[in-house]
C-alpha positions as CSV (number, residue, x, y, z in Angstrom):
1,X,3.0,-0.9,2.8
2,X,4.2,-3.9,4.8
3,X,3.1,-2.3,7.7
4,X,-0.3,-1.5,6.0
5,X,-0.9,-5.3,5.1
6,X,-0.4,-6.0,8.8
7,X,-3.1,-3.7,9.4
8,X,-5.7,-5.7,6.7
9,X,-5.3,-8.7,7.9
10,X,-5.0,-8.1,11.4
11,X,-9.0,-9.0,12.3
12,X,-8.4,-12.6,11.0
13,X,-6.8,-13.6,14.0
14,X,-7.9,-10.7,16.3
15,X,-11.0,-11.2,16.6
16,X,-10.8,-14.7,17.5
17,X,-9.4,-13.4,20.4
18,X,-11.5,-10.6,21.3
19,X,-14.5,-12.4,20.9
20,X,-13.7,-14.8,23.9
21,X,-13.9,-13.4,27.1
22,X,-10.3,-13.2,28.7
23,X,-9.0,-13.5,25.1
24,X,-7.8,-10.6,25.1
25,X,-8.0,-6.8,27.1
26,X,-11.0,-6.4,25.4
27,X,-14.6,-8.2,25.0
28,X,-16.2,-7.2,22.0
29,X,-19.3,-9.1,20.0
30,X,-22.2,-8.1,17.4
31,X,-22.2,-5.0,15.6
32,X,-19.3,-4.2,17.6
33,X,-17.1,-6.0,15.5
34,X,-18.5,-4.8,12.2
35,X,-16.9,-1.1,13.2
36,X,-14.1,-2.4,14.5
37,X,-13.2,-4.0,10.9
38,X,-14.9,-1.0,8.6
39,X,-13.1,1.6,10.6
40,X,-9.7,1.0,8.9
41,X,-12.1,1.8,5.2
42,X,-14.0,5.2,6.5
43,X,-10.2,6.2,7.4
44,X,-8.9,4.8,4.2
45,X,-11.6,7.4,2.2
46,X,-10.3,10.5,4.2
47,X,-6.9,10.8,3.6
48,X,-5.6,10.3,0.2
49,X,-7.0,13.5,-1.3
50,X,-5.4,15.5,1.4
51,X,-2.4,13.7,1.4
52,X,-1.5,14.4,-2.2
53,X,-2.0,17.9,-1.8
54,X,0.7,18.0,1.3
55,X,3.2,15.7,-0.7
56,X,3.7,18.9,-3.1
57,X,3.9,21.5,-0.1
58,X,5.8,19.8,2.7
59,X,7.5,17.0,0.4
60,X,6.9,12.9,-0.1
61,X,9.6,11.8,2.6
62,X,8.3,14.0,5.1
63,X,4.3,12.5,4.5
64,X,6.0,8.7,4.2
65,X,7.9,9.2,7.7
66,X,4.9,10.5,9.3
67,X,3.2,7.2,8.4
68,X,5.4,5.5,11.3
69,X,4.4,7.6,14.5
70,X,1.0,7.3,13.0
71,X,1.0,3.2,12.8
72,X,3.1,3.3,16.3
73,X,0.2,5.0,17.9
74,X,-2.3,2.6,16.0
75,X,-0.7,-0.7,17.6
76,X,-0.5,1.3,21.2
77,X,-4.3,2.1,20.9
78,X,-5.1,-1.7,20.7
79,X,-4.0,-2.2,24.3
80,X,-6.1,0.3,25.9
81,X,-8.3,-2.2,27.7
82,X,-12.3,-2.1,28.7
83,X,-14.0,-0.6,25.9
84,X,-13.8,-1.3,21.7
85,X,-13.9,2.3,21.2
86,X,-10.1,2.6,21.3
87,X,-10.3,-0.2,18.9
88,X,-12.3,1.8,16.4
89,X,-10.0,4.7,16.7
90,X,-7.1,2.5,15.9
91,X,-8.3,1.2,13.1
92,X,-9.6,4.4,11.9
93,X,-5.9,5.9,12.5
94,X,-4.9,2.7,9.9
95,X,-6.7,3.8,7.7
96,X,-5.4,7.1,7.1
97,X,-2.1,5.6,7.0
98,X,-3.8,3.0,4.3
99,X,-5.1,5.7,2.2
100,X,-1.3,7.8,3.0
101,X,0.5,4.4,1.9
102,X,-1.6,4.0,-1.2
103,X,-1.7,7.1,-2.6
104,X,2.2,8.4,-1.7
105,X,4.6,5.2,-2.1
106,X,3.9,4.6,-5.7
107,X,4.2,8.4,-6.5
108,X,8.3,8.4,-4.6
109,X,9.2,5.1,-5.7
110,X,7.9,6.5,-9.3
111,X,9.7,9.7,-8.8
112,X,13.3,7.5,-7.0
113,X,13.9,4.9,-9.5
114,X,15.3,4.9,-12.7
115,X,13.6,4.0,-16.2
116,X,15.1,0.5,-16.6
117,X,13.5,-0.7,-13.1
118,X,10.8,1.4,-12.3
119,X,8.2,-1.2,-13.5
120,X,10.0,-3.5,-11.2
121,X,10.6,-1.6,-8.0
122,X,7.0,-0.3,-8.8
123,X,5.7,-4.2,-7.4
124,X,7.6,-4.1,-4.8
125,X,5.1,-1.9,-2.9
126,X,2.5,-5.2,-3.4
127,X,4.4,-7.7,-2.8
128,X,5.4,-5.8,1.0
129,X,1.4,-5.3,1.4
130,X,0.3,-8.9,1.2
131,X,3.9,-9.5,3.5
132,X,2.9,-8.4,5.9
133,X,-1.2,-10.4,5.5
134,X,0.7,-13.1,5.5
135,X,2.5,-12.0,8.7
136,X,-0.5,-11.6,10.6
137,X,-2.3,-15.1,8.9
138,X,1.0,-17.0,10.0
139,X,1.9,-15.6,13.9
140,X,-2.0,-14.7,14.5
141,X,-3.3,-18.1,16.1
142,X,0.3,-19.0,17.1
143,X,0.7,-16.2,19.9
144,X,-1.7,-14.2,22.2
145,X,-3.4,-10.7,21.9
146,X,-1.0,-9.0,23.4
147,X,2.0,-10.5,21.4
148,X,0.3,-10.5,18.4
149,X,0.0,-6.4,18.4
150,X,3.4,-6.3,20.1
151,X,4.9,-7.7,16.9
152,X,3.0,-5.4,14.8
153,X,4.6,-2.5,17.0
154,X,7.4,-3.2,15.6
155,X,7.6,-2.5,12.1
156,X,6.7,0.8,12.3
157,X,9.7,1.8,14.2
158,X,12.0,0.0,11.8
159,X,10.3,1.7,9.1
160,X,10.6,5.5,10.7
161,X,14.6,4.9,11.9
162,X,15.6,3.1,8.3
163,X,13.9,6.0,6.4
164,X,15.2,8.7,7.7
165,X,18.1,7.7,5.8
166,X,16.4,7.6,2.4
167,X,16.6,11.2,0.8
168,X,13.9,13.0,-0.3
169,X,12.4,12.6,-4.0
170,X,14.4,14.8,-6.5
171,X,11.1,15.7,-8.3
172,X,10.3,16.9,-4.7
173,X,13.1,18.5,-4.5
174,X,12.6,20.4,-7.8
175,X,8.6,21.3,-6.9
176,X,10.1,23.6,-4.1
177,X,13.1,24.6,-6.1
178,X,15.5,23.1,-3.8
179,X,17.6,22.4,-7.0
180,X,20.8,21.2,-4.8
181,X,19.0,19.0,-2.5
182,X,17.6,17.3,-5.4
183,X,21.1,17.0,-7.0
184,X,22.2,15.8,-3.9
185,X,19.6,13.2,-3.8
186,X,20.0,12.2,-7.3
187,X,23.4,11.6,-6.4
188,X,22.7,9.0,-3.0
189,X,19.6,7.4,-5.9
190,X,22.3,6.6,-8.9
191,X,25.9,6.0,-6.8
192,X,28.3,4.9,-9.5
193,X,26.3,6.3,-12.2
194,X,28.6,8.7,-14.1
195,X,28.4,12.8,-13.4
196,X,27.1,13.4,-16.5
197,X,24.3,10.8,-16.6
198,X,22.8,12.7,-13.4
199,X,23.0,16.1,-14.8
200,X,21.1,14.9,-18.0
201,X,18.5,13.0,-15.6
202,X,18.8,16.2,-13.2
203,X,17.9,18.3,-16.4
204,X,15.2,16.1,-17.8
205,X,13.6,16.4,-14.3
206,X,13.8,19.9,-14.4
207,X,12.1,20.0,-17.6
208,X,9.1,17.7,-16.6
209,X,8.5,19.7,-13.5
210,X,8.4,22.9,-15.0
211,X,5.9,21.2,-17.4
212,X,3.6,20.1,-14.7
213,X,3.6,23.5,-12.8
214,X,2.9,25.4,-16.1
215,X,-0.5,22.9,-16.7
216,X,-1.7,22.0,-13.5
217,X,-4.6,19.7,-13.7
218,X,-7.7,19.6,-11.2
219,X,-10.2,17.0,-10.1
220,X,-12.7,19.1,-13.3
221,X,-10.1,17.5,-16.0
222,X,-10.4,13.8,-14.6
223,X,-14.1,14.1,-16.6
224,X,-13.4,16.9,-18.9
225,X,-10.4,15.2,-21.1
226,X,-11.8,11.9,-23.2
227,X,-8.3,10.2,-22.6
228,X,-8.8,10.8,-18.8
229,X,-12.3,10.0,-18.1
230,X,-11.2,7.1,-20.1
231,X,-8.6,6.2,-17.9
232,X,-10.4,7.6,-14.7
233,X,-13.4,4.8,-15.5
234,X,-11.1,1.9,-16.0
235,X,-9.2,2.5,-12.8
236,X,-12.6,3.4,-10.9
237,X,-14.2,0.1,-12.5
238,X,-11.4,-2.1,-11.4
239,X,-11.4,-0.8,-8.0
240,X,-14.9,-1.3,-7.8
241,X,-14.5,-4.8,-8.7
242,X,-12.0,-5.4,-6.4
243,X,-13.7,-4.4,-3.5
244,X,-17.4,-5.8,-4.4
245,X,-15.5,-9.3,-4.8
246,X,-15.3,-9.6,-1.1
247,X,-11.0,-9.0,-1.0
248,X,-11.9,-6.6,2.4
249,X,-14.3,-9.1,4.0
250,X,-12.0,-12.4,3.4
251,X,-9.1,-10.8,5.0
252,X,-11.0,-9.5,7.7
253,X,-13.4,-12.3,8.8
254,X,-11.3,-15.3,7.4
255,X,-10.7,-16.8,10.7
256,X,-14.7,-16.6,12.1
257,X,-16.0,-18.0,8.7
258,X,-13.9,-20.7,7.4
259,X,-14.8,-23.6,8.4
260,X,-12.8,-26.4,10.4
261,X,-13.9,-29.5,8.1
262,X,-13.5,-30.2,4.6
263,X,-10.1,-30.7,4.8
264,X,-8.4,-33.7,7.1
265,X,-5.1,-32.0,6.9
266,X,-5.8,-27.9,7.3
267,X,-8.3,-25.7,9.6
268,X,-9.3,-22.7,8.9
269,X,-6.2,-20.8,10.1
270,X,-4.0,-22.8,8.0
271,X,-6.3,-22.5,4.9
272,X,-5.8,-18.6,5.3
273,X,-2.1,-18.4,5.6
274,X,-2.3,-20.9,1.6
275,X,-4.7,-17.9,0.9
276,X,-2.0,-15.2,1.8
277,X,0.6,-17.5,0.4
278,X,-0.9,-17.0,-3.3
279,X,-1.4,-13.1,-2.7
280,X,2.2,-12.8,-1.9
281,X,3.6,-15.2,-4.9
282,X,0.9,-13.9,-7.3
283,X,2.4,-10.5,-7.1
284,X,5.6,-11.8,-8.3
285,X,4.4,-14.1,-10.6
286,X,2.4,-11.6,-12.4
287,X,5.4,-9.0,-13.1
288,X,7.6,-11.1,-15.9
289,X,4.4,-12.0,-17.3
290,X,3.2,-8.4,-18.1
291,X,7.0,-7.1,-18.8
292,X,6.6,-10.4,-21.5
293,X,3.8,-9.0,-23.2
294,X,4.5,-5.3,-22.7
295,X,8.0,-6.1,-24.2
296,X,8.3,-9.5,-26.9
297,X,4.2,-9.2,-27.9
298,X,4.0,-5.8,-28.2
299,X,7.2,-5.3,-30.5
300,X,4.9,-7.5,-33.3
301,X,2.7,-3.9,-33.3
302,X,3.7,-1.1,-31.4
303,X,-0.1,-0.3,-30.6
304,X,-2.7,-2.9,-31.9
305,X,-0.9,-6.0,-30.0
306,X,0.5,-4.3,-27.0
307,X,-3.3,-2.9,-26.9
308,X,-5.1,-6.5,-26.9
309,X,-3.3,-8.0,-24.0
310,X,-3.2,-5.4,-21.8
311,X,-7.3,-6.0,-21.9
312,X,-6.3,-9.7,-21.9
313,X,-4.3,-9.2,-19.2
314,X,-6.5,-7.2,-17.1
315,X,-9.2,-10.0,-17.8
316,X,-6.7,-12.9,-16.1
């Protein structure tokens, strides 16, 4: 994910670079840099589907550590020089990592962490994303092209040889009835946790998995069940939102539209790293406050209260 929010905000200082002749290996301009930004979206709309259909067969670990050859050869594309085309293709490549990212981190760090944190480790996913934005805002007008992807290059390689250490999900585990493998896993997740604990948990698991193979849902139920075309439209609406506020086109273009007055003390380049300064704290300020309201407000009424905030929330 922190690799990912490398990736989004990576035009903001990019293409002040390739945009000046000698700025960088390549010269691009016009319409040229339109695709070179929406390339890392048209990947981003491919993969997820596929993805989640390979996480079940081959196993979440396996999809995650692919992610890292796959960004690796993303940050070597950037420094093929003489034509954008590579460019495209790199951001393309992004954005099937993106859409990977998106679609498979929340799903292991679900399926990894425990009940009492899950909410918790569950923002941590965020909070690397913008990270890494922030990266990119900060070191972007500070070094040159080349260094600039150079440093990018590295975070995928420290991602792929630290996780090859993390075991696989157990519910992974359990979908291919590797029921040792997830034991063992279980085991390297809850160290110190008592013997027992993890063969209840193990158990549990077992149950829940046997569950979800018996009733196997398709993309038919998302509009067929009321409870989730309900859900389906809130999430679809949000996203929607998201997007049509202009979140993709800030980070990209940040840098080539912000102007240099207004402020005697900041240029555009510094008003952009305060941006990805709030993105990175606002992830973190926002988690006590929900666990506040999911927790003290709703205990008032297990349903009507905890009901009215979330909207509330969801408004702020």
């Amino acid at each position: 994910m922190f690799v990912t929010g490398c990736w989004l905000a990576w035009p903001s200082p990019a293409l002040r670079k390739l945009e000046v002749k000698g700025g960088a290996n390549v010269f691009i301009e016009g319409d040229e840099i339109s695709w070179v930004v929406a390339s890392l979206d048209v990947g981003n709309m491919i993969s997820p589907i596929p993805a989640s259909y390979l996480v079940d067969r081959i196993g979440r670990k396996p999809v995650l550590l692919a992610t890292g050859p796959l960004y690796l050869v993303c940050w070597m594309l950037t420094f093929v020089p003489g034509t954008p085309y590579f460019l495209f293709l790199s951001r393309f490549l992004a954005g099937i990592g993106k859409g990977i990212a998106f679609s498979i981190c929340p799903m292991y760090l679900g399926e990894i962490a425990s009940v009492e944190v899950r909410g918790a480790i569950s923002t941590i996913s965020t909070g690397a994303l913008w990270g890494g934005s922030l990266l990119m805002f900060i070191v972007g007008p500070l070094v040159s092209y080349k260094w600039l992807n150079t440093i990018g290059a590295i975070f995928p390689v420290i991602f792929f040889l630290t996780f090859l250490w993390i075991p696989e999900s157990p519910y992974g585990c359990l979908m291919r009835n590797k029921v040792e493998e997830a034991r063992k896993s279980l085991q390297w997740l809850r160290k110190g946790a008592d013997t027992l604990a993890i063969e209840k948990e193990l158990e549990q698991m077992k149950e829940n998995v046997e569950e979800e193979m018996k009733t196997k849902g398709t993309f038919v139920d998302l509009v067929a069940i009321p409870s989730n075309r309900k859900a389906t439209t809130i999430v679809m609406v949000s996203s929607a939102f998201q997007r049509l506020c202009g979140i993709s086109a800030v980070l990209a273009f940040s840098s080539t539209t912000l102007p240099n007055v207004g402020f005697s003390f900041l240029h555009a380049s510094q008003v952009i790293v305060v941006f990805g300064i709030v993105l990175t704290i606002g992830n973190f300020l926002a988690t006590p406050w929900w666990i506040i309201l999911e927790g003290n407000l709703c205990y008032l009424h297990p349903y009507r209260t905890c009901h009215i905030y979330r909207h509330l929330w969801f408004l702020l």
